[in-house]
C-alpha positions as CSV (number, residue, x, y, z in Angstrom):
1,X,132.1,-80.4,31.3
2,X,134.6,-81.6,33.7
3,X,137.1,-79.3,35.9
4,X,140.2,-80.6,33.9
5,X,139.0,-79.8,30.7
6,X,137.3,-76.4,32.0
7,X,140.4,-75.8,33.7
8,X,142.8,-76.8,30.4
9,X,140.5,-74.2,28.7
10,X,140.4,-71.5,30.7
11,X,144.9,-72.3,31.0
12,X,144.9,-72.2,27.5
13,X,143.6,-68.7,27.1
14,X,145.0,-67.3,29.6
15,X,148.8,-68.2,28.2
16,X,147.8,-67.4,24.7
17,X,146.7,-64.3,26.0
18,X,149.7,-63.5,27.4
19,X,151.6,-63.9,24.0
20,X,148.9,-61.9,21.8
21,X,147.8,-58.8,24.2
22,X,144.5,-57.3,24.8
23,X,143.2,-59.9,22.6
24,X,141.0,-61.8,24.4
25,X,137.9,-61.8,22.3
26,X,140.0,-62.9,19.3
27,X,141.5,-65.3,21.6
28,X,138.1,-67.2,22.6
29,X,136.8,-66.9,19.0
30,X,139.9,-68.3,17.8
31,X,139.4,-71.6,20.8
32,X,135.7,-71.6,20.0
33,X,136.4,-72.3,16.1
34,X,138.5,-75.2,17.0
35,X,135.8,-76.7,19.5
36,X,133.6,-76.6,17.0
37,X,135.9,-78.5,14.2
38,X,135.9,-75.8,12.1
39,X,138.8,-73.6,10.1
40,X,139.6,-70.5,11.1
41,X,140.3,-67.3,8.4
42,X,142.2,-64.4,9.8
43,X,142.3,-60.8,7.8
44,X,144.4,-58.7,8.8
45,X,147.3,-56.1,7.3
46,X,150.7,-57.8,8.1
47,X,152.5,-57.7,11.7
48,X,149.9,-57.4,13.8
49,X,150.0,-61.2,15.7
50,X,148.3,-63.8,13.5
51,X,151.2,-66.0,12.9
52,X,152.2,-65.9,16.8
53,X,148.1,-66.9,17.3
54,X,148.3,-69.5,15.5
55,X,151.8,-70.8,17.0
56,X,150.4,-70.1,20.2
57,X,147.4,-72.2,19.9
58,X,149.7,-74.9,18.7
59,X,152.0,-74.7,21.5
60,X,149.3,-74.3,23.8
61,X,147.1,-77.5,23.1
62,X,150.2,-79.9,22.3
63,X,149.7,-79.3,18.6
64,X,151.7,-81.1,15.8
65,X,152.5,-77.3,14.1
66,X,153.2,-76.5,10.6
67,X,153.4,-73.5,8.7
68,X,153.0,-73.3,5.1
69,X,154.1,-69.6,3.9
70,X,151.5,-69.3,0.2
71,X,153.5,-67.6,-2.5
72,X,152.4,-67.1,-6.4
73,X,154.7,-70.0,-7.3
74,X,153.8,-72.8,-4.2
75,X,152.1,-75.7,-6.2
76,X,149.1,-78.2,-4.9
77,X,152.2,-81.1,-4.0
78,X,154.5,-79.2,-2.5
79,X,151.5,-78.7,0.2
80,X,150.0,-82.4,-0.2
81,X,152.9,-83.9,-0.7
82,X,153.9,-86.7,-3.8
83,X,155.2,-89.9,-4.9
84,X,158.3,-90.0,-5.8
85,X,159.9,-93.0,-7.4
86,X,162.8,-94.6,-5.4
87,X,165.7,-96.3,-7.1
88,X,166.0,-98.9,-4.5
89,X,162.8,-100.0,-3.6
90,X,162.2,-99.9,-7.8
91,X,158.6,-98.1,-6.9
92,X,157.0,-95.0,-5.7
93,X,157.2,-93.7,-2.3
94,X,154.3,-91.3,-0.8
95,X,156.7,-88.7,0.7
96,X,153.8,-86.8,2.7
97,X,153.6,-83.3,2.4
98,X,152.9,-80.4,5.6
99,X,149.3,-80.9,5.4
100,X,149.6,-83.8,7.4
101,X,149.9,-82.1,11.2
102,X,146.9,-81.2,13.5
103,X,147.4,-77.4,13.3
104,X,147.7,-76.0,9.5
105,X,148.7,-72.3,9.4
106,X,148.4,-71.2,5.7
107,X,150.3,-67.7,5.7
108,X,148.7,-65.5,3.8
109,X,146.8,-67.7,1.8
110,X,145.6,-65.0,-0.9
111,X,149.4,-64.7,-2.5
112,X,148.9,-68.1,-4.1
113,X,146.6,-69.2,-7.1
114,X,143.4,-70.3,-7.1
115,X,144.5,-73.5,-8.1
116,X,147.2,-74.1,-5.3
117,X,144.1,-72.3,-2.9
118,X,141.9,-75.5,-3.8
119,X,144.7,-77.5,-2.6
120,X,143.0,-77.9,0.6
121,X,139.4,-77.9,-0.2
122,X,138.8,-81.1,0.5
123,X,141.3,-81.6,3.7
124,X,139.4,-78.5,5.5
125,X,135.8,-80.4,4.2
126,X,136.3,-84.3,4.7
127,X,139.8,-84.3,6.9
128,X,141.7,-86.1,3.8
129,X,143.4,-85.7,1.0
130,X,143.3,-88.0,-2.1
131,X,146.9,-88.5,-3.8
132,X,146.7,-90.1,-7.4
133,X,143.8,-92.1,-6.7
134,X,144.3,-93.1,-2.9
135,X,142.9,-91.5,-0.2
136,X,144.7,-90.4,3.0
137,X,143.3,-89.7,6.6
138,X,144.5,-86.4,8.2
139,X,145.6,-86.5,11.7
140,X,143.0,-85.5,14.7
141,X,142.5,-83.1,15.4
142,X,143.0,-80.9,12.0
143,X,142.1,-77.2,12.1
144,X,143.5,-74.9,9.5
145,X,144.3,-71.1,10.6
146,X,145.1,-69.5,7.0
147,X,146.4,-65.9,7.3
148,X,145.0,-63.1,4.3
149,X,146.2,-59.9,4.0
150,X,143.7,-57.2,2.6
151,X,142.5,-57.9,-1.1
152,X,144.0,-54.2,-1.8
153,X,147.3,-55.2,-1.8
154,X,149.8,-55.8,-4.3
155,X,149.8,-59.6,-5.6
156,X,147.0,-61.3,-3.8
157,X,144.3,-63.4,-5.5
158,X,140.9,-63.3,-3.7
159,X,139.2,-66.6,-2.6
160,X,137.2,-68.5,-4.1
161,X,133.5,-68.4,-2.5
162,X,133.9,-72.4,-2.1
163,X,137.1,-71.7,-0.1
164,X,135.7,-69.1,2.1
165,X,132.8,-71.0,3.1
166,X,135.1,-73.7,4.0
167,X,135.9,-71.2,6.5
168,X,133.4,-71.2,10.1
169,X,135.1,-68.0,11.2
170,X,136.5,-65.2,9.6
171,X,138.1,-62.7,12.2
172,X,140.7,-59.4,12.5
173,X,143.1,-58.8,15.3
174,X,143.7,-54.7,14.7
175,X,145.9,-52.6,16.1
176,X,146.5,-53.4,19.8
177,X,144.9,-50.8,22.5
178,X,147.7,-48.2,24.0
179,X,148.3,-50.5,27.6
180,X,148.7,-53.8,25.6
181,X,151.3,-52.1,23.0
182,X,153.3,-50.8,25.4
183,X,153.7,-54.0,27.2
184,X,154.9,-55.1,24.2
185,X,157.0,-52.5,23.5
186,X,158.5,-53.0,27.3
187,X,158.5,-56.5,27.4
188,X,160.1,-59.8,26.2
189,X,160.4,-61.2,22.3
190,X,157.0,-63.0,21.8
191,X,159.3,-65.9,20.0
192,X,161.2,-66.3,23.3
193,X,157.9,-66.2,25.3
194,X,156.5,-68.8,23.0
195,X,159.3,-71.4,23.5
196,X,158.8,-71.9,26.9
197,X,155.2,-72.2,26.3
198,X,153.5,-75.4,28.8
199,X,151.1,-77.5,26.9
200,X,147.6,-76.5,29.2
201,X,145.8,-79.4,27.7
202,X,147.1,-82.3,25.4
203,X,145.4,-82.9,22.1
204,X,143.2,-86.1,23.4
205,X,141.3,-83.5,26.0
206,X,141.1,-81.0,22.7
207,X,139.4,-83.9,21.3
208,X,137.1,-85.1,24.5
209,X,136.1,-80.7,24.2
210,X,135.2,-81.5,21.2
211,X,133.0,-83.9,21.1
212,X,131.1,-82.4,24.0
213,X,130.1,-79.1,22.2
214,X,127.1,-81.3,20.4
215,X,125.7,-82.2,24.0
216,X,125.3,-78.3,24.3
217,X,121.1,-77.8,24.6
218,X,119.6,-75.4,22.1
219,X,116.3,-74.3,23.1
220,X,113.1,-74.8,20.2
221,X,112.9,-70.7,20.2
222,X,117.0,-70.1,19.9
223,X,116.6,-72.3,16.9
224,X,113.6,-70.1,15.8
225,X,115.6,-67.3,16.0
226,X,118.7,-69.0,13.7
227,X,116.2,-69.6,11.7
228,X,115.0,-66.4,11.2
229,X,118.2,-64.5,11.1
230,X,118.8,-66.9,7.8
231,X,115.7,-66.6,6.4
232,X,116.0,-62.4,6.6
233,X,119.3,-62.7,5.0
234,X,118.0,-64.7,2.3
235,X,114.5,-62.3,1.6
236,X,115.8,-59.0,1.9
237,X,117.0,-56.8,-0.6
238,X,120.0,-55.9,1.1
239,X,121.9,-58.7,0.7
240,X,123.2,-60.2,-2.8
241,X,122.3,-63.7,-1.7
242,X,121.3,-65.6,2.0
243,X,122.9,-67.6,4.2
244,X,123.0,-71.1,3.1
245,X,122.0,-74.4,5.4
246,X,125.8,-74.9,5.8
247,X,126.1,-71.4,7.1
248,X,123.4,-72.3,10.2
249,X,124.5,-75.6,11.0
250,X,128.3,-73.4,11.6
251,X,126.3,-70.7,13.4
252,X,124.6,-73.4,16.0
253,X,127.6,-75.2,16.1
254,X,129.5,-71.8,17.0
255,X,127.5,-70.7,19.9
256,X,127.6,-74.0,21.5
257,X,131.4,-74.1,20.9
258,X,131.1,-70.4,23.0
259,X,128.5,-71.9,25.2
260,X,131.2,-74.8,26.6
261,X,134.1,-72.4,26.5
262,X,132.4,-70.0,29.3
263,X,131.5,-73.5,31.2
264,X,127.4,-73.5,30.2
265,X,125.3,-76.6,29.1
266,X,122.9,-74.4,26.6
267,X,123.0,-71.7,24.2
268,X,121.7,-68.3,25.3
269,X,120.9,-65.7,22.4
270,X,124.0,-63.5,23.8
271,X,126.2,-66.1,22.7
272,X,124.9,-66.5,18.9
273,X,124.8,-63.0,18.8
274,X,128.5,-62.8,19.6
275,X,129.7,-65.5,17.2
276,X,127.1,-64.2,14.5
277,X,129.5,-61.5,12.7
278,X,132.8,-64.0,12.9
279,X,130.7,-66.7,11.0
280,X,129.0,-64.7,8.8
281,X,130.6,-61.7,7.9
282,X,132.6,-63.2,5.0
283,X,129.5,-65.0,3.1
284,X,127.4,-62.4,3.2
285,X,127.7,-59.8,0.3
286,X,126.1,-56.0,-0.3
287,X,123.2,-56.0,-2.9
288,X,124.3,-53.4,-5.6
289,X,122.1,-50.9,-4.1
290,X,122.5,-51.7,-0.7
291,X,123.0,-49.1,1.7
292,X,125.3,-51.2,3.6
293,X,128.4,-51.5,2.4
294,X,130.8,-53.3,5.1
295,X,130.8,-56.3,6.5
296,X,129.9,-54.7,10.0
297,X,126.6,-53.3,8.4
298,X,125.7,-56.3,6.7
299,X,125.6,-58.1,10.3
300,X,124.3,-55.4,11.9
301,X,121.5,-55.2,9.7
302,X,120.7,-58.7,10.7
303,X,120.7,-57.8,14.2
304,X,118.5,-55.1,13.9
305,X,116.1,-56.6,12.1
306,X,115.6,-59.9,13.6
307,X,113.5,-60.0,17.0
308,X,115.1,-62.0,19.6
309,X,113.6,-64.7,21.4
310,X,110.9,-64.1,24.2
């Protein structure tokens, strides 16, 4: 990859990083989803930075931005937009709705019904919508950040399993460590911080990233060992059901996206190990008599019982 877009890169995380603190795992996982062209699910209980993330990525990469707060009562068209019939013209005008920007943040995604959820099934899948019979391009690039706060809570419907997996990543932020929440506590608004934001990279080098992460090499025996963490999760007992097709072609395209961010032309193991849990850990479920019961133990499990490669 060339110095200006390893250099916009490395810019970009380190400004994000000094909006969202002691974050920088989150940080790169959050970059590495959006090299690979997929959507990014964060879960997390309210107030702890996802919202800033996401306005910080946008800011960051010279991202059209818009924010589309989910509530019980938001409908499909007031998120696709409509026609509406115009007096003057004497016929119906496609008044576009906020889906049409490059960065999507759907805040807190779970408040609104399943029906409004599906909304965006096929933007996050094909990159268009389709309006009363015509179809509309989204802009490039489109990544979708949706915010979901913890099914517990009051008034949240849980996703759909063809919404999740429309997901590549599913991440948590958590409570920041004692140096980074002090230097919050000390310092300057985040909103103020975020408004004199520089863009590191503009969207056309976001794009030229991109399209590079498919050059990324993956070695015959890293591929044997994707394939055997999804064939483990789909033969053993302790999972409900196994990673689909859809679920490796993320993971491979994952660990490249992670190989490019830290400036490497191949995959190691290391680095599909370290995307494995953020692709997989929401479409893998417990079987009813499985001793693992978190996410965390579902992946590890994986880990553990896959040999890596020689």
């Amino acid at each position: 990859m060339g110095a200006v877009l390893e250099n916009g890169l490395d810019l970009a995380i380190r400004q994000v990083g000094s909006i969202i603190l002691g974050k920088e795992r989150a940080i790169r996982l959050a970059l590495t989803c959006l090299l690979a062209r997929g959507h990014l699910l964060i879960e997390d209980l309210p107030g702890m930075g996802k919202t800033t993330l996401a306005h910080a990525l946008a800011h960051s990469l010279g991202l059209h931005y818009q924010r589309i707060q989910f509530t019980s009562d938001l409908l499909p068209a007031d998120i696709l937009g409509a026609a509406v019939y115009e007096r003057q013209r004497e016929t119906f005008v496609f008044h576009p709705g906020p889906i049409f920007a490059q960065l999507i943040l759907a805040d807190e995604i779970n408040r609104a019904t399943p029906k409004t959820q599906s909304a965006l099934l096929e933007a996050m899948e094909e990159g268009q919508v389709t309006i009363e019979g015509e179809t509309r391009p989204l802009p490039e690039p489109f990544f979708v950040i949706a915010t979901q706060n913890p099914a517990y809570q009051i008034g949240t419907f849980p996703l759909p399993e063809s919404q999740l997996d429309r997901f590549l990543m599913r991440i948590e932020l958590g409570y920041p460590d004692v140096q980074a929440e002090r230097a919050l506590l000390e310092g300057e608004d985040r909103r103020d911080l975020l408004a004199r934001l520089p863009v590191a990279m503009a969207p056309e080098q976001l794009h030229e990233a991109q399209a590079r992460v498919s050059s990324i090499h993956v070695a015959p025996p890293l591929l044997d060992y994707v394939q055997a963490l999804l064939t483990f999760s789909r033969q053993s007992n302790r999972f409900r059901s196994g990673l689909s097709p859809r679920a490796g072609l993320g993971l491979l395209r994952a660990a490249r996206a992670w190989a490019l961010l830290h400036h490497r032309g191949h995959v190691l193991p290391e680095d599909v190990q370290t995307v494995l849990s953020a692709v997989v850990s929401h479409r893998l479920h417990p079987a009813e008599d499985s001793l693992e019961q978190s996410a965390a133990d579902l992946v590890e499990r994986l880990l553990t019982a896959v040999t890596l490669p020689a």
